[in-house]
VEXTORGU-709290 format. One record per atom (N, C-alpha, C): residue number from 1; residue in three letters; x, y, z. Coordinates in nm, 2 decimals, decimal comma, always signed. Example, Ala and Ser with C-alpha at 12.3 -4.5 7.8 and 13.67 -1.06 7.14 Angstrom:
2
R   seq   type     east    north       up
R     1    ala    +1,32    -0,57    +0,78
R     1    ala    +1,23    -0,45    +0,78
R     1    ala    +1,32    -0,33    +0,78
R     2    ser    +1,28    -0,22    +0,71
R     2    ser    +1,37    -0,11    +0,71
R     2    ser    +1,29    +0,00    +0,79
END
This chain:
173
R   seq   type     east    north       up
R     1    unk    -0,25    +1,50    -0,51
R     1    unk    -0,31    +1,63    -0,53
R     1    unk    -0,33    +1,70    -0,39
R     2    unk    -0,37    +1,62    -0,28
R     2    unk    -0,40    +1,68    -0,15
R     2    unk    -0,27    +1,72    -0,08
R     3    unk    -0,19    +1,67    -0,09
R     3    unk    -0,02    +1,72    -0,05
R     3    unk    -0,01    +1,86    -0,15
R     4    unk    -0,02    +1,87    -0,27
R     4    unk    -0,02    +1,98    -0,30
R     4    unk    -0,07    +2,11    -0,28
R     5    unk    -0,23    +2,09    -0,24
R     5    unk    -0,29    +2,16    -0,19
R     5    unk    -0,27    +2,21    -0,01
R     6    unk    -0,21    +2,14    +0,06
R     6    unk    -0,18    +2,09    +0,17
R     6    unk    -0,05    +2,20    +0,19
R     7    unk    +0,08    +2,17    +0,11
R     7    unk    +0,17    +2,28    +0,09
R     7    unk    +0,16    +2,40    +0,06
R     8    unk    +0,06    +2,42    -0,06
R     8    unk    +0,06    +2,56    -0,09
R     8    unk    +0,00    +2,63    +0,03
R     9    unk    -0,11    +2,60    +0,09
R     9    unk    -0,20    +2,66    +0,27
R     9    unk    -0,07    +2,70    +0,34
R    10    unk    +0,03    +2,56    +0,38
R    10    unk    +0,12    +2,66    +0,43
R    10    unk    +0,20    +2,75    +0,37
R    11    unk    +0,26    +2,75    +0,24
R    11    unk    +0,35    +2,82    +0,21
R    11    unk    +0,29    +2,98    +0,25
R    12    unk    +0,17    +2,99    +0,18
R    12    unk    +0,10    +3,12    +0,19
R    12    unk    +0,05    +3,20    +0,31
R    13    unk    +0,02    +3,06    +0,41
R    13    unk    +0,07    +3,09    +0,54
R    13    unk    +0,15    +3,13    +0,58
R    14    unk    +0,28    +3,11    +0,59
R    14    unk    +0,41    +3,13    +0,61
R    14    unk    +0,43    +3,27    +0,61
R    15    unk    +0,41    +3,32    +0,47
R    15    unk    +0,48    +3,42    +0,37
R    15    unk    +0,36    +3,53    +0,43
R    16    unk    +0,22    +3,51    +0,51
R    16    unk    +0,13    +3,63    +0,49
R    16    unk    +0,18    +3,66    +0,65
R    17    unk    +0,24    +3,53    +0,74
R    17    unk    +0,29    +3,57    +0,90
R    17    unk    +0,40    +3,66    +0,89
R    18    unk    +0,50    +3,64    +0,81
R    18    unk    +0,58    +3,73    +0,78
R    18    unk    +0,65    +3,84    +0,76
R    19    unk    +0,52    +3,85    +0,64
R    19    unk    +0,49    +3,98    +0,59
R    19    unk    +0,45    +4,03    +0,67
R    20    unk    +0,38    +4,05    +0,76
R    20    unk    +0,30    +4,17    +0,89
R    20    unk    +0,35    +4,16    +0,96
R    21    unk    +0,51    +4,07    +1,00
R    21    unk    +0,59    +4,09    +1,10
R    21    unk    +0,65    +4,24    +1,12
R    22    unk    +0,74    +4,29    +1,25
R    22    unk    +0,84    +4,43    +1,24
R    22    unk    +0,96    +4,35    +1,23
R    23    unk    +0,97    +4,22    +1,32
R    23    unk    +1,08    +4,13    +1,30
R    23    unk    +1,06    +3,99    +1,23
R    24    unk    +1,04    +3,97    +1,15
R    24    unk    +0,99    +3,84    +1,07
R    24    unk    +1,07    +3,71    +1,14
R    25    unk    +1,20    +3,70    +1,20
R    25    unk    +1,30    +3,63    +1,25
R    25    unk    +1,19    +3,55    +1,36
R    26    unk    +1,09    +3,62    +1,43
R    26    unk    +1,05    +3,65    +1,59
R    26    unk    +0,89    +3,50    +1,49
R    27    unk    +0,89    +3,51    +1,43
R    27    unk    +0,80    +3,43    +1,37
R    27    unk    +0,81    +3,28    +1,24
R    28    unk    +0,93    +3,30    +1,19
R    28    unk    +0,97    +3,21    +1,11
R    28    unk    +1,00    +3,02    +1,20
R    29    unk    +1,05    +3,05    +1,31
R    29    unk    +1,08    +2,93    +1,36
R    29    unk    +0,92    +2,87    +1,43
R    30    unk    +0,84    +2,95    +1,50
R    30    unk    +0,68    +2,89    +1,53
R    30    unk    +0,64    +2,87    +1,42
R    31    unk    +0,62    +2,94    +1,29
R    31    unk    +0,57    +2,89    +1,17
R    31    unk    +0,59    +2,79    +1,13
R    32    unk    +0,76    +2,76    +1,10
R    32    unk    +0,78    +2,63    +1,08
R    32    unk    +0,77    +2,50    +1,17
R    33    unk    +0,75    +2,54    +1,29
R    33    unk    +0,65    +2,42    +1,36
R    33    unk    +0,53    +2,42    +1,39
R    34    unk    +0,50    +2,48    +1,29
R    34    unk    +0,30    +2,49    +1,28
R    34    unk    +0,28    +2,42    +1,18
R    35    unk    +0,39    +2,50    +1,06
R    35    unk    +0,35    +2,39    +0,92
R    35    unk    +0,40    +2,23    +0,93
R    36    unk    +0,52    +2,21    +1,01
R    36    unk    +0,56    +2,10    +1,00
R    36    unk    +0,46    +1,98    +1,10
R    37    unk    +0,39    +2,03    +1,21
R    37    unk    +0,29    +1,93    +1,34
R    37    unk    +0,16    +1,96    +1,21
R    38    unk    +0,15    +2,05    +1,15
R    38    unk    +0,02    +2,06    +1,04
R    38    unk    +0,05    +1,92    +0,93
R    39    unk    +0,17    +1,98    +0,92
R    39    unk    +0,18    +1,85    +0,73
R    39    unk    +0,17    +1,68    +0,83
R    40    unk    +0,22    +1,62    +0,94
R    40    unk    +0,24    +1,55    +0,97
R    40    unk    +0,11    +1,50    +1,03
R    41    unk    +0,01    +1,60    +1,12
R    41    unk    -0,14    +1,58    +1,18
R    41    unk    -0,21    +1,50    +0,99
R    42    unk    -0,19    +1,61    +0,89
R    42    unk    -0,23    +1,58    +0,79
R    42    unk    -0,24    +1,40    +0,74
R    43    unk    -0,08    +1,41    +0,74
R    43    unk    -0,04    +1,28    +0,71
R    43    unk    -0,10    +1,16    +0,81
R    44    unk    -0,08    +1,18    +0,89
R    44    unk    -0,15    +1,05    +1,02
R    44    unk    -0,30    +1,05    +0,93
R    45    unk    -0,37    +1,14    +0,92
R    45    unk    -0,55    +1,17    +0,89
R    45    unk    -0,56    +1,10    +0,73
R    46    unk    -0,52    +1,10    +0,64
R    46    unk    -0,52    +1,05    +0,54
R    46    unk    -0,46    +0,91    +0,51
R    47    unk    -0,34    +0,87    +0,64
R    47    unk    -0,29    +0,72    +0,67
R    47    unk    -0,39    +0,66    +0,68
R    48    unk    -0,48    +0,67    +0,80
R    48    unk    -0,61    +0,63    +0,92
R    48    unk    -0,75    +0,63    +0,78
R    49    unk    -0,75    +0,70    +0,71
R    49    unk    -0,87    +0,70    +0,64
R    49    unk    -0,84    +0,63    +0,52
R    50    unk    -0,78    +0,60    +0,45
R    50    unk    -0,70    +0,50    +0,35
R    50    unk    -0,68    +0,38    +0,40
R    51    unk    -0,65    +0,33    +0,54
R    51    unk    -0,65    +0,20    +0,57
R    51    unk    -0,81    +0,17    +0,66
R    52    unk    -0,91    +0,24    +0,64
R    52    unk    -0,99    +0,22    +0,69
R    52    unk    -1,10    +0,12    +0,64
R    53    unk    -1,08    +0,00    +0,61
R    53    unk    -1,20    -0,11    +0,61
R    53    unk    -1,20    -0,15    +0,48
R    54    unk    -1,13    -0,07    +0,37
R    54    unk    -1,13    -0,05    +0,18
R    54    unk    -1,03    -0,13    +0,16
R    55    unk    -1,08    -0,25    +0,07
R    55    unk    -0,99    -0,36    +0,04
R    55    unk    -0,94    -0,30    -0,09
R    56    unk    -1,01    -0,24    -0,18
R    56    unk    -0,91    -0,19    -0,30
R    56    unk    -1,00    -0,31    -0,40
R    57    unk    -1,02    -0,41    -0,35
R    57    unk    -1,05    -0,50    -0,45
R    57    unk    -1,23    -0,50    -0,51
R    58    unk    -1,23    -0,51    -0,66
R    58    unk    -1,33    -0,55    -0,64
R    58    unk    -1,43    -0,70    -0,58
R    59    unk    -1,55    -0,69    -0,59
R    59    unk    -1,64    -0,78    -0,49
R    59    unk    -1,64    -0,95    -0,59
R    60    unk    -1,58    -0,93    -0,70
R    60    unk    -1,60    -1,05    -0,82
R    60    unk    -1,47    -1,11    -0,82
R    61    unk    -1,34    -1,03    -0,79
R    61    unk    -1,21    -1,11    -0,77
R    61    unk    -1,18    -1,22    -0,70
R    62    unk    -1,14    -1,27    -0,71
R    62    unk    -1,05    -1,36    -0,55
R    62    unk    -0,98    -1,30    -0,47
R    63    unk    -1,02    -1,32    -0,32
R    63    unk    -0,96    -1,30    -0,22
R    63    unk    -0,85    -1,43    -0,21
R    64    unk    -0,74    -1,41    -0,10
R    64    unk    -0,67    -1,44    -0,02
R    64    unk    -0,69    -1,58    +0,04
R    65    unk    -0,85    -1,55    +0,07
R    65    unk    -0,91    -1,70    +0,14
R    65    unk    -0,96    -1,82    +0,05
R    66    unk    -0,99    -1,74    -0,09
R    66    unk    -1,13    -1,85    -0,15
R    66    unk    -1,02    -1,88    -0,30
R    67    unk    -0,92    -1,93    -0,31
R    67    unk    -0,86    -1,96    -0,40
R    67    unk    -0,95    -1,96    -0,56
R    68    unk    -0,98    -1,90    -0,65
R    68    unk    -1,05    -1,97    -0,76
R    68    unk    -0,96    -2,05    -0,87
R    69    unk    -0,78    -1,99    -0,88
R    69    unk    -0,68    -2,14    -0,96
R    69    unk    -0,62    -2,15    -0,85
R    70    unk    -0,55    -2,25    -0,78
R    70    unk    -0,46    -2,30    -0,76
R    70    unk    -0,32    -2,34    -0,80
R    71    unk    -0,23    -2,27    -0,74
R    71    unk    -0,07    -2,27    -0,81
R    71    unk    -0,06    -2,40    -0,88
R    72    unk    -0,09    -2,52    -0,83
R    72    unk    -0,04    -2,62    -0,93
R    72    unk    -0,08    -2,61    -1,07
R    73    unk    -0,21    -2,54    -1,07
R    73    unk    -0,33    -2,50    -1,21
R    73    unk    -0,21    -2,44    -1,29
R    74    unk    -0,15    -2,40    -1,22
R    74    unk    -0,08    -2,27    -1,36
R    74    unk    +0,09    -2,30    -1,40
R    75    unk    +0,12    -2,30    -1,53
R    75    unk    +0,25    -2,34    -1,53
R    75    unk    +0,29    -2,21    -1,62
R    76    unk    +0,45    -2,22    -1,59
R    76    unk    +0,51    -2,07    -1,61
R    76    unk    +0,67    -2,16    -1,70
R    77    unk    +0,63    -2,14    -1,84
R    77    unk    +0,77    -2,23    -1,89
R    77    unk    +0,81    -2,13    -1,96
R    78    unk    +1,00    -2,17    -2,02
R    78    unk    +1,01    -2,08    -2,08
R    78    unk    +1,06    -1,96    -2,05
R    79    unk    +1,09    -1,98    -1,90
R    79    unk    +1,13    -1,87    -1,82
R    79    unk    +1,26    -1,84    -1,86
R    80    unk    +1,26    -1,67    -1,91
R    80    unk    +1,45    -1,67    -1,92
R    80    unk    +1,42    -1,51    -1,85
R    81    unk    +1,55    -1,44    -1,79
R    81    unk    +1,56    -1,31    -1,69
R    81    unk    +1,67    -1,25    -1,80
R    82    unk    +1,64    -1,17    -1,83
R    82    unk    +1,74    -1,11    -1,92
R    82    unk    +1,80    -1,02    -1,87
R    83    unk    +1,94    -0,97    -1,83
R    83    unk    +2,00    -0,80    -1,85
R    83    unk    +1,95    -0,72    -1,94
R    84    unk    +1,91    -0,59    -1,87
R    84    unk    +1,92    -0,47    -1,96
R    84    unk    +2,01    -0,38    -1,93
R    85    unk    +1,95    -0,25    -1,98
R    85    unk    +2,07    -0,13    -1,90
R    85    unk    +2,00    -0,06    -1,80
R    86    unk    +2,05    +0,02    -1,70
R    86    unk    +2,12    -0,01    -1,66
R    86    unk    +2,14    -0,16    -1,59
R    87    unk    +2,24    -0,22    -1,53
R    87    unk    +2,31    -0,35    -1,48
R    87    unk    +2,18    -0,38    -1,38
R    88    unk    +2,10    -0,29    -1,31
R    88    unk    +2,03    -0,32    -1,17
R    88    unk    +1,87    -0,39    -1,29
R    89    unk    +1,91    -0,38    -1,39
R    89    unk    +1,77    -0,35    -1,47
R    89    unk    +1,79    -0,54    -1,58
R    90    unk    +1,63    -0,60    -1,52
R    90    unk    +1,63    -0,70    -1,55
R    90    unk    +1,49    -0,75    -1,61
R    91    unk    +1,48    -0,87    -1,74
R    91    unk    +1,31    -0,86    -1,78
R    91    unk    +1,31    -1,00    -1,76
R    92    unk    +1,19    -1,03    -1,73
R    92    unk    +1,16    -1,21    -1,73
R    92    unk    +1,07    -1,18    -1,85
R    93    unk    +1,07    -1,30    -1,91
R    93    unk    +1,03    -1,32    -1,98
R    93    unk    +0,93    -1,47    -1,98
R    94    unk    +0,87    -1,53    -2,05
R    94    unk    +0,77    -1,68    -2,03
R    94    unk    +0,66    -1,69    -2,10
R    95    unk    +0,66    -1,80    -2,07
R    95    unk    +0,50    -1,82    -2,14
R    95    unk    +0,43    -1,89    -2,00
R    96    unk    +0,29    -1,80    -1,99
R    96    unk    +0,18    -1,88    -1,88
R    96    unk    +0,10    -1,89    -1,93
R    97    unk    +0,06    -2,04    -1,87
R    97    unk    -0,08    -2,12    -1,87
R    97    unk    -0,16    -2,14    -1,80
R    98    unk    -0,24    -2,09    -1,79
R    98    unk    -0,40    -2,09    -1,74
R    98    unk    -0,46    -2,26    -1,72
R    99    unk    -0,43    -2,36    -1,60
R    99    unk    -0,50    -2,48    -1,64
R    99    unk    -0,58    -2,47    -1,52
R   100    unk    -0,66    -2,36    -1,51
R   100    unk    -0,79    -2,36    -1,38
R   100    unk    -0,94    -2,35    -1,45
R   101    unk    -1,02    -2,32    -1,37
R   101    unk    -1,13    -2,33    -1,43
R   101    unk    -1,21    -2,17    -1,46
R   102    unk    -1,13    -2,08    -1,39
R   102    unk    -1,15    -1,94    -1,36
R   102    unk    -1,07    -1,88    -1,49
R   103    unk    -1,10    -1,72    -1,49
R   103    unk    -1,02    -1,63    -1,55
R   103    unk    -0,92    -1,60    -1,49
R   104    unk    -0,80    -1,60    -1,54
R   104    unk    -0,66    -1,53    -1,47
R   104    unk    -0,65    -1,37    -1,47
R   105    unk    -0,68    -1,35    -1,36
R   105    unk    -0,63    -1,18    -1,37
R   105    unk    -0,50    -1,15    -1,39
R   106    unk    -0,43    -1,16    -1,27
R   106    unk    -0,26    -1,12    -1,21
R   106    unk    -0,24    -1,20    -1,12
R   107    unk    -0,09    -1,20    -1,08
R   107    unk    -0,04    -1,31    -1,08
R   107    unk    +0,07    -1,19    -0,98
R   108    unk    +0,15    -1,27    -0,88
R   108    unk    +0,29    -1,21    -0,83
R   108    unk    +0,42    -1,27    -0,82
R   109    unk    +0,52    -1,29    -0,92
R   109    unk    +0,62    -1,39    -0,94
R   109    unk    +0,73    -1,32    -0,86
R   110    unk    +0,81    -1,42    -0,78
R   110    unk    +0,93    -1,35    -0,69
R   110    unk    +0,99    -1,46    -0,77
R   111    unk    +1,11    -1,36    -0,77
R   111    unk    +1,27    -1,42    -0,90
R   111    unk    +1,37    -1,41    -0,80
R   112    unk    +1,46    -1,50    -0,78
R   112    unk    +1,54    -1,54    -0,71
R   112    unk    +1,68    -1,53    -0,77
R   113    unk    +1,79    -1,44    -0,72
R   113    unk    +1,91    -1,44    -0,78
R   113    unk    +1,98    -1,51    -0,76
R   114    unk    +2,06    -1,58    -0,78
R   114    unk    +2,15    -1,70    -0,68
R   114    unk    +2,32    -1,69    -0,75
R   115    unk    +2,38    -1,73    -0,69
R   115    unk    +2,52    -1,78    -0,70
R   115    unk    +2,58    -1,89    -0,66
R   116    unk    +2,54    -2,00    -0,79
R   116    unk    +2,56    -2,16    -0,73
R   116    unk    +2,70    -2,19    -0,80
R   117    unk    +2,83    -2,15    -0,75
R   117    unk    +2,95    -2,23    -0,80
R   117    unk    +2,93    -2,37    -0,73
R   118    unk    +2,96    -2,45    -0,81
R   118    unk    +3,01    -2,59    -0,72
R   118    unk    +2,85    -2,64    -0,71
R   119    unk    +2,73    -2,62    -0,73
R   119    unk    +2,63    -2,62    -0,70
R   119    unk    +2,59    -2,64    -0,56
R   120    unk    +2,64    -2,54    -0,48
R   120    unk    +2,61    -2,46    -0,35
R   120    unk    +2,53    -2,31    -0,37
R   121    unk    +2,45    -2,31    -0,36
R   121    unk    +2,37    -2,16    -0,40
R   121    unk    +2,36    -2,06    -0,28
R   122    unk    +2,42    -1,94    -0,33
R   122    unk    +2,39    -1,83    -0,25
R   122    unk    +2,31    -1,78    -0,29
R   123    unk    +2,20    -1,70    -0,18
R   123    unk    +2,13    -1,59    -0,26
R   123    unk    +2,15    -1,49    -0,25
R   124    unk    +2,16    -1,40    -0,35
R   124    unk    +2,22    -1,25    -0,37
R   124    unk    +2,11    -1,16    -0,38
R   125    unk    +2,00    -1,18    -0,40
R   125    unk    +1,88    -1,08    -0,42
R   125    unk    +1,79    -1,14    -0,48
R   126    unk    +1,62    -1,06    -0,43
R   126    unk    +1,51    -1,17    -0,47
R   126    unk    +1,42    -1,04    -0,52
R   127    unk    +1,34    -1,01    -0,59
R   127    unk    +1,24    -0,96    -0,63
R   127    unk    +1,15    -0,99    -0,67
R   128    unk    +1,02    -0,91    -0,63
R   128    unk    +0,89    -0,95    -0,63
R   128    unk    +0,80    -0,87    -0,72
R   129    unk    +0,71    -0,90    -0,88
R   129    unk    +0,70    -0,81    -0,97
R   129    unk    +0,57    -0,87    -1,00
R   130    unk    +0,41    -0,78    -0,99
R   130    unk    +0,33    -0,76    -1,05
R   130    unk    +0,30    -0,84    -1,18
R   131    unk    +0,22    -0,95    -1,26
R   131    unk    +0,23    -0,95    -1,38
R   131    unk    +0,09    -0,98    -1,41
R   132    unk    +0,02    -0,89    -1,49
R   132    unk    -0,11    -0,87    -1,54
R   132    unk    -0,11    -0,97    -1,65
R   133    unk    -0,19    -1,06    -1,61
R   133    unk    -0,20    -1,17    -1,72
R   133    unk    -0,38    -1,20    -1,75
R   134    unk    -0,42    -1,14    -1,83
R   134    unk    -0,58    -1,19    -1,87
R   134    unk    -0,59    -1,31    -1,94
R   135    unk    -0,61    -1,41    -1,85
R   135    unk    -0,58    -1,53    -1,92
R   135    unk    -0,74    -1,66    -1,91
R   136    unk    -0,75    -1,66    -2,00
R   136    unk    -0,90    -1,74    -2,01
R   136    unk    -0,86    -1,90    -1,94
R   137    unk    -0,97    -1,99    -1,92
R   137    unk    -0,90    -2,12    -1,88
R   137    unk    -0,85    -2,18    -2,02
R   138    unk    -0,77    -2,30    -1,99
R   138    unk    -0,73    -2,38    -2,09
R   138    unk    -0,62    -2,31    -2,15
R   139    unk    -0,65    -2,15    -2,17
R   139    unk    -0,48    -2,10    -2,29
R   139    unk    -0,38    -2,05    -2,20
R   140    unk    -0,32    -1,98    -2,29
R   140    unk    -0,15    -1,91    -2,30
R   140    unk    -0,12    -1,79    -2,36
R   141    unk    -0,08    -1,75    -2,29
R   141    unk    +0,01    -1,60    -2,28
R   141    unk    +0,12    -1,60    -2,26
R   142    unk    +0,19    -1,50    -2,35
R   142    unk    +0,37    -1,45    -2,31
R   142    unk    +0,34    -1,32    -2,19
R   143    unk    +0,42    -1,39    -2,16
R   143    unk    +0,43    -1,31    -2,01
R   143    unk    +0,59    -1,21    -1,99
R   144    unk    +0,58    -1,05    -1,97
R   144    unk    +0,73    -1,01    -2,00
R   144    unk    +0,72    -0,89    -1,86
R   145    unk    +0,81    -0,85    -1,77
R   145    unk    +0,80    -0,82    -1,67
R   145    unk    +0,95    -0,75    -1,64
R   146    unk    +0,94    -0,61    -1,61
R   146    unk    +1,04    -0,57    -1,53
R   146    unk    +1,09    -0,62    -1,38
R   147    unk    +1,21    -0,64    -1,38
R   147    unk    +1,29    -0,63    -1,24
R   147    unk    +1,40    -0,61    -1,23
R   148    unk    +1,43    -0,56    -1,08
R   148    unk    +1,55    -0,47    -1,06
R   148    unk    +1,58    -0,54    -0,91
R   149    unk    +1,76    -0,55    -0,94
R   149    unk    +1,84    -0,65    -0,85
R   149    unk    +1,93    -0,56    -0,83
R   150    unk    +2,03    -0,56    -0,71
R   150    unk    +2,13    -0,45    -0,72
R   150    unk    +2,26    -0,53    -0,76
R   151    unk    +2,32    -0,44    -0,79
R   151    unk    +2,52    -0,50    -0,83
R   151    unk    +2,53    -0,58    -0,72
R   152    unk    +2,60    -0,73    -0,73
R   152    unk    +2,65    -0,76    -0,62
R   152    unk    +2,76    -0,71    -0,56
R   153    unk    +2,77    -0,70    -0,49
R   153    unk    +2,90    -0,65    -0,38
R   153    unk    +2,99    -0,72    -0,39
R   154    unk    +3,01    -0,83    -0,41
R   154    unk    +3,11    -0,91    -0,38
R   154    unk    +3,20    -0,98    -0,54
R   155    unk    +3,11    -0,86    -0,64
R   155    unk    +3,18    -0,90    -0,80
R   155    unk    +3,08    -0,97    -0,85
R   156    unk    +3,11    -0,97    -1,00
R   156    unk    +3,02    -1,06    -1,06
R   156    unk    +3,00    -1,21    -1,02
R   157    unk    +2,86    -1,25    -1,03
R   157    unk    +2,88    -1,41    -0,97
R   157    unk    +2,95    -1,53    -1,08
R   158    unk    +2,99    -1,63    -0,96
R   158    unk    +3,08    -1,75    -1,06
R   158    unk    +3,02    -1,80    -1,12
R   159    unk    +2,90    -1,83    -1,12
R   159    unk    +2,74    -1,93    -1,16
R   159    unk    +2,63    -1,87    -1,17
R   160    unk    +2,57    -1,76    -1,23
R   160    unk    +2,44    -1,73    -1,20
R   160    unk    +2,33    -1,82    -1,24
R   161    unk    +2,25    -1,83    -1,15
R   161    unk    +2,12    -1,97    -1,14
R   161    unk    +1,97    -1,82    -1,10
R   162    unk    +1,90    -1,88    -1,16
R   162    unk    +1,76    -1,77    -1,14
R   162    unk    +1,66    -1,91    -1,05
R   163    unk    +1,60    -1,83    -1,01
R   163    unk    +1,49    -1,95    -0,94
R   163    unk    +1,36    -1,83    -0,93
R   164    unk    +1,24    -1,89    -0,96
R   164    unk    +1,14    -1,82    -0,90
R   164    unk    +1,02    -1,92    -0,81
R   165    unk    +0,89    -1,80    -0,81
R   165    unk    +0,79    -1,89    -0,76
R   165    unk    +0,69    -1,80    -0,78
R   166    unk    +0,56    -1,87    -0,78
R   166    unk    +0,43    -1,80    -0,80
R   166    unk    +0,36    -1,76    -0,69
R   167    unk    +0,36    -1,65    -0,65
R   167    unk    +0,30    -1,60    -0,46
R   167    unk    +0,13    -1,60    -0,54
R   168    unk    +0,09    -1,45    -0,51
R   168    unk    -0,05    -1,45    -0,47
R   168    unk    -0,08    -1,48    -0,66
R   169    unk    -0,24    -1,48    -0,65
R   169    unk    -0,31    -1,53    -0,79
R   169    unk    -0,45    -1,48    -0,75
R   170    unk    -0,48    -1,36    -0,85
R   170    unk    -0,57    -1,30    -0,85
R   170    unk    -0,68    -1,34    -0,97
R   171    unk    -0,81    -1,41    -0,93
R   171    unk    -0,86    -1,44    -1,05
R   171    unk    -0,99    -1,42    -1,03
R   172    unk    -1,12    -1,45    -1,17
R   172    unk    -1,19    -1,40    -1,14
R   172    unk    -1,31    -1,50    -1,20
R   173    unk    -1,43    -1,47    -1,19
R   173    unk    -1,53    -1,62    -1,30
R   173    unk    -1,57    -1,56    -1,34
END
């Protein structure tokens, strides 16, 4: 919203220097580097105050440091990556298990593309995808997730093999 409001100031700026010009030519190029050191001053001031001290998280989640499951705690079976359309467009699919003592919030699964002819694996592309899982201790949930991988370059692969892994784990008591 603030970029919005941010452009219209100058546009209307622009258009009111202009208008009270004799030669409008004699002022369009300083305008445009008033609005352009403006929109950019802007942008630095809303960088600096956005990364300023605000974790984004609430104070009851898990942080980074204080683990509440531990990746071994959680199993992810079941895993299949399906094609959709377009070709770049891919869904995992699974079932996760909650074996911690905590609530499962979210979870961040990186899916591995590979190309193992001969079972030699290349890897062709990896993606890293969000999965909101409210998961109580002890149960299970289907778990289903967009991802996007690009066309290989090099043709379709001889062997497609998927590999993933479980990064961060957001949980909560």
């Amino acid at each position: 919203m603030i970029w919005f409001v941010i452009a219209l100031i100058i546009a209307f700026s622009a258009v009111w220097l202009i208008r009270g010009s004799k030669n409008p030519g004699d002022l369009v190029l300083p305008g445009l580097s008033f609005a352009i050191a403006l929109t950019l001053l802007s942008a630095f001031v809303i960088w600096f105050y956005e990364g300023s001290g605000r974790t984004g998280a609430p104070a009851s989640t898990q942080n980074s440091s204080q683990q509440l499951i531990a990746p071994e705690e959680l199993s992810l079976t079941g895993v299949e990556v399906l094609q959709g359309t377009p070709r770049t467009s891919y869904r995992l699919t699974g079932t996760l298990t909650n074996n911690g003592s905590a609530r499962l919030d979210s979870i961040d699964v990186t899916v591995i593309m590979q190309d193992c002819p001969d079972d030699v694996c290349t890897v062709l592309a990896e993606d890293t995808a969000l999965v909101l899982a409210r998961i109580p201790p002890g149960q299970s949930q289907s778990i289903s997730t967009p991802l996007t991988f690009p066309v290989p370059h090099l043709g379709p692969p001889a062997a497609l093999r998927w590999d993933y892994r479980i990064g961060d784990i957001r949980a909560s008591r």
